[in-house]
C-alpha positions in Angstrom: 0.0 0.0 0.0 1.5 3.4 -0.6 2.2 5.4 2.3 -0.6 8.3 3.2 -2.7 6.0 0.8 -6.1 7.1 2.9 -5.1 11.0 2.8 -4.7 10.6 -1.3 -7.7 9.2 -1.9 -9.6 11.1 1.4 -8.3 14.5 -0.7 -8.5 13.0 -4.7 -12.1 12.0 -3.3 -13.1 15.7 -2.5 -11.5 17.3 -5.8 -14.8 14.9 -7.2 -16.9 16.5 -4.8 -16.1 19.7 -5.1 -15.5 20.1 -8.6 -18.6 22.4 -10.4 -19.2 23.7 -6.7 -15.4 25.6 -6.1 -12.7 25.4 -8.9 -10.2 26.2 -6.0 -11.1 23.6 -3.5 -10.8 21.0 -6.7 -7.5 22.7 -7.4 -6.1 22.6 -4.0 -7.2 18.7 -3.2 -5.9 18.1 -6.5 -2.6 20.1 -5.6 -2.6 18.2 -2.3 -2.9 14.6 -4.2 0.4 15.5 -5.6 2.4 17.1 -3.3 4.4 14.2 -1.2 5.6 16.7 1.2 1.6 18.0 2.2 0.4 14.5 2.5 3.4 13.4 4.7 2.2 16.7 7.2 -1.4 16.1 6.6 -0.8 12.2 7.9 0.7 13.6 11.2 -2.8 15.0 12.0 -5.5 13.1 13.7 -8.0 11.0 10.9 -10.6 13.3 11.7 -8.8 16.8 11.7 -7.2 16.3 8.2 -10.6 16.8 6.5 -10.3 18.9 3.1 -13.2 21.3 4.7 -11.0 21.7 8.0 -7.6 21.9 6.5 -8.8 24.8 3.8 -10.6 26.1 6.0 -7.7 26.8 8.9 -5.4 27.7 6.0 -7.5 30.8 4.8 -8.1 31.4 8.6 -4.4 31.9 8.4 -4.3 34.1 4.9 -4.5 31.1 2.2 -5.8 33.8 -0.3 -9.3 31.7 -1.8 -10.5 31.9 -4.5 -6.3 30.9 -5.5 -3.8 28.9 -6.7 -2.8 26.0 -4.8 1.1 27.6 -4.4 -0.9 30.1 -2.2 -2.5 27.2 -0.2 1.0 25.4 0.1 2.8 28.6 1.2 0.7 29.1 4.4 0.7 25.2 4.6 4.2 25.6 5.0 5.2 29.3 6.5 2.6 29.3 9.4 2.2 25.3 9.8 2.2 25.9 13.3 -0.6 28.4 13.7 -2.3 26.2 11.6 -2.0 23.2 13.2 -3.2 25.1 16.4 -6.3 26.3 14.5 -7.0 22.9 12.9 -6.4 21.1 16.4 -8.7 23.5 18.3 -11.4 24.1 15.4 -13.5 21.8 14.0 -15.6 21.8 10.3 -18.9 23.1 11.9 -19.9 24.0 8.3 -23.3 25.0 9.5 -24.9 24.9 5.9 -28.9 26.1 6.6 -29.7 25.3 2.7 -29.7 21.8 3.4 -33.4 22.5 4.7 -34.4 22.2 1.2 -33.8 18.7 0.9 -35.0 17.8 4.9 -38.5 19.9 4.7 -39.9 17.6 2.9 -39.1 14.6 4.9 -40.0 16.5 7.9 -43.3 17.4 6.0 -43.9 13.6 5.8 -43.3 13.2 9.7 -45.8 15.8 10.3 -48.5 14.5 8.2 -47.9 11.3 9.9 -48.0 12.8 13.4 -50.4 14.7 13.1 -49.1 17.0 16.0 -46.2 19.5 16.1 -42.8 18.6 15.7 -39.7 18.7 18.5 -36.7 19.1 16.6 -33.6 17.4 17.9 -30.5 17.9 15.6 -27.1 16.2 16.5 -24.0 17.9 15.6 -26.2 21.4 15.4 -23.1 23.6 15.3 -24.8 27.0 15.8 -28.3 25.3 15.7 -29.4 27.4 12.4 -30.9 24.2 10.7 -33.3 24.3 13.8 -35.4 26.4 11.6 -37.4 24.9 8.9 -40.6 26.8 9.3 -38.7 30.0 9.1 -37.8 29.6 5.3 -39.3 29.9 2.1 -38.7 26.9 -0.5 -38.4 26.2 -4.3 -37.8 22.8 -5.6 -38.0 23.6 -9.6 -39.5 22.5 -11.2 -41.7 20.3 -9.1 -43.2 23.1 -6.8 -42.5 25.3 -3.8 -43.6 26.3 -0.2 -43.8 30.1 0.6 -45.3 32.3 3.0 -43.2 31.8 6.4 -41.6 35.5 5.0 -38.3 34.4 5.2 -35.3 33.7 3.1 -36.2 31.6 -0.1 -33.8 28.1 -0.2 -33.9 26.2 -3.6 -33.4 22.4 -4.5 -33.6 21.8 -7.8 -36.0 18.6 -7.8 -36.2 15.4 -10.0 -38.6 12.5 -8.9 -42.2 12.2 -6.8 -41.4 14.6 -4.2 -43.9 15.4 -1.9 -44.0 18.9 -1.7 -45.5 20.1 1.5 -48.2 21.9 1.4 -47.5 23.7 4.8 -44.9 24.5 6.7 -43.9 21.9 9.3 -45.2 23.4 13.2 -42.1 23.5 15.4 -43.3 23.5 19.1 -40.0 22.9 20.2 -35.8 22.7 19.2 -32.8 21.8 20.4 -29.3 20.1 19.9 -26.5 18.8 20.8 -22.7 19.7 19.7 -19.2 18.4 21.1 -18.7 22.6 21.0 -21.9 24.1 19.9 -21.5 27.5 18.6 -23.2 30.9 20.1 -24.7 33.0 16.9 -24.0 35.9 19.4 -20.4 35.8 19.0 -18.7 37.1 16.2 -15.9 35.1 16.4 -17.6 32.1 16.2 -20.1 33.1 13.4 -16.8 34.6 11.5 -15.2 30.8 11.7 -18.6 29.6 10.0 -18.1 32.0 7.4 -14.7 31.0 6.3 -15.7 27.4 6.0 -18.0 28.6 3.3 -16.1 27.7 0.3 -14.6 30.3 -1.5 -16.8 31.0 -4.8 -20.0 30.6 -3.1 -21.2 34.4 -2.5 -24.7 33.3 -2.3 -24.1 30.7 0.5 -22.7 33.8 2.4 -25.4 35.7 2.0 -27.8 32.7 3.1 -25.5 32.0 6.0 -25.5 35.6 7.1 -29.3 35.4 6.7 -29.7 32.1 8.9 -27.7 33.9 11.8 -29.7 36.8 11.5 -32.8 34.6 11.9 -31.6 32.6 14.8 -30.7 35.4 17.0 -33.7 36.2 16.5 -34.8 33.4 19.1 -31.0 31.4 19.8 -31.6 27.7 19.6 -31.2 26.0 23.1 -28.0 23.7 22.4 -26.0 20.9 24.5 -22.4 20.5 24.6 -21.8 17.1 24.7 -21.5 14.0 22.9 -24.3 12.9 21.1 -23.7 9.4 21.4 -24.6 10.3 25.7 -27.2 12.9 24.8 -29.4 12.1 22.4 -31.4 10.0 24.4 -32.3 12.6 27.3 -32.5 15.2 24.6 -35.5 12.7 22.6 -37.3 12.7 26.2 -37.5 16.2 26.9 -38.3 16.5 23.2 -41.3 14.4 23.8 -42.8 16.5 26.6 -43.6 19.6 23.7 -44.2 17.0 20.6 -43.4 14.6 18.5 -39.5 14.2 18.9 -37.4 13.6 15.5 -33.7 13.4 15.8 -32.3 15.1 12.3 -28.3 15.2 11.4 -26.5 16.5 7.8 -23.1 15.9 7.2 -22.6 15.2 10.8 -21.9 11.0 11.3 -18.8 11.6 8.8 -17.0 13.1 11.9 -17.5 9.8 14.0 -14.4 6.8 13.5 -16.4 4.0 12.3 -17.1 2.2 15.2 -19.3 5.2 16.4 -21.3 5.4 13.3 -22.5 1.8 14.0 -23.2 2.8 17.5 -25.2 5.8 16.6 -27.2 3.5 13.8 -28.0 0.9 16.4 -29.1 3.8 18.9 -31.6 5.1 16.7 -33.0 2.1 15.0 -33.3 1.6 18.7 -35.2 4.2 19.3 -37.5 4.3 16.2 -38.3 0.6 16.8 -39.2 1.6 20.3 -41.6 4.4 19.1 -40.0 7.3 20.8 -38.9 9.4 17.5 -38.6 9.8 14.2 -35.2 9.8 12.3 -34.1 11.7 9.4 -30.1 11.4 8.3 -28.5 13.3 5.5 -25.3 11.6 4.8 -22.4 10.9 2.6 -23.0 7.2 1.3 -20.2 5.4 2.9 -21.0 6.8 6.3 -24.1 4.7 7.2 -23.6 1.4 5.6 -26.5 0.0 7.4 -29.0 2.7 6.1 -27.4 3.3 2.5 -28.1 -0.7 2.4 -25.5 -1.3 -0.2 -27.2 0.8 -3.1 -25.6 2.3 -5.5 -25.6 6.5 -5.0 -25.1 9.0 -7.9 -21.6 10.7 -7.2 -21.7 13.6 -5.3 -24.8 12.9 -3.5 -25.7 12.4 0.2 -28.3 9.5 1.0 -30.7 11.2 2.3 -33.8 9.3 5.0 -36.3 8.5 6.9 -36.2 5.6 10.2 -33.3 4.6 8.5 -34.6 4.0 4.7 -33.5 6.3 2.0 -36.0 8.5 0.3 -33.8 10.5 -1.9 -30.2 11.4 -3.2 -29.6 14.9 -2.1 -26.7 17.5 -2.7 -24.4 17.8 0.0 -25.2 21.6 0.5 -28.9 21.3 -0.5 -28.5 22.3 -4.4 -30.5 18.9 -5.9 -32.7 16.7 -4.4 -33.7 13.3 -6.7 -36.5 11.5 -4.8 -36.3 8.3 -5.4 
């Protein structure tokens, strides 16, 4: 096996993902594929601290100029690796992305018409908690249909498939999370950290992020620093005292080792089985091997479902959604 064979493939693996979405970030993964010399740090770094996301990320935190040229990456890579290191070691990718709504809504929509009661929204990994707010958004899924009048923002999935397109937005009665560090959108630090993880050419994520903290401050999400693995279950039961509890996650399991992921999918096929919530994941499809069941996923797309089935291939930052 070549040596730093898992960082190669980890990096040449995100230059797929990323390309159409940021020219740079394909550049620089594919500049890091090549470069012995990156690889060799990168594999000094903890599995789950040399993400692509986390690794960019710290380096523009540190004056990587993006959108650039990988030379400008590999210079700050190289001339502040310490302050970078620090950065990476003490940060993590809380990339807090609220346009992923447009491809949970309408599962959540399905959970509501099934319940037949408000919702209590329990997201793991919640970061600053600003996907806590479905019912505060405005949604197009062209050219299948769309969901307005909440008066806020407009998010947009182009669709493909028999989506069910809610025809209301989803009652919240209650929300909450949990996070090994949650984030306060009251601090500017903080909020400036979720910025930078935006990638580079997307302006109009910006924009929407700088929206979504605009609209959580508005009422800041009660959040839980912990690990979700110990709080999910307390967090489901006081859930349950407002409404119908459903635990929701996006790009979130990813951040577990592997052991964990299978703990967390027997935990909440646990809990479903038991009756005492509803579960809808958004994840990459090597992440939850148990829920993606082996099927064959369209590259780029998350697997995207409900109790543990898949309803739908769905962009990583909420772009497409293909219901299956």
């Amino acid at each position: 096996m070549l040596l730093h064979a898992e960082v190669i493939e980890e990096y040449r693996d995100f230059a797929t993902y990323a390309a159409g979405d940021s020219p740079c970030f394909e550049e620089w993964a594919l500049g890091v594929v090549e470069d012995a010399e990156v690889v060799a740090w990168l594999g000094t770094l903890p599995a789950l601290k040399r993400q692509p996301n986390l690794v960019f990320a710290a380096a523009r935190w540190h004056g990587a100029p993006a959108p650039g040229a990988y030379a400008g990456l590999r210079r700050v890579l190289v001339e502040r690796e310490a302050a970078v290191r620090a950065t990476i070691m003490a940060r993590a990718t809380q990339t807090n992305e609220v346009g992923r709504l447009a491809t949970l809504t309408p599962v959540l929509g399905l959970v509501g018409d099934k319940e037949d009661r408000p919702l209590a929204l329990v997201e793991v990994g919640a970061s600053a908690g600003l996907c806590l707010y479905p019912d505060r958004y405005d949604y197009a899924w062209p050219p299948v249909g769309d969901l307005r009048g909440s008066g806020g923002p407009v998010l947009t999935a182009a669709a493909t498939g028999p989506l069910p397109v809610p025809t209301a937005h989803p009652v919240i009665a209650w929300r909450g999370g949990v996070d090994l560090n949650p984030l306060d959108v009251t601090d500017a630090d903080a909020m400036a950290w979720l910025e930078i993880l935006v990638w580079p050419e997307q302006d109009e994520r910006r924009e929407r992020l700088r929206a979504a903290i605009a609209v959580a401050r508005r009422e800041p999400p009660r959040l839980r620093a912990g690990d979700l693995l110990e709080e999910v279950e307390s967090l489901v039961d006081e859930a349950a005292q407002h409404g119908a509890p459903v635990v929701f996650h996006s790009a979130v399991i990813a951040y577990l080792e592997p052991p964990d992921r299978e703990r967390f999918h027997v935990l909440m096929t646990t809990l479903v089985s038991a009756g005492r919530c509803r579960w809808v994941s958004n994840e990459g499809p090597r992440v939850l091997p148990g829920v993606t069941g082996g099927r064959e996923v369209p590259g780029g797309r998350f697997v995207t479902a409900l109790d543990g089935t898949p309803v739908a291939w769905s962009h990583g930052h909420g772009h497409a959604l293909d219901w299956l």
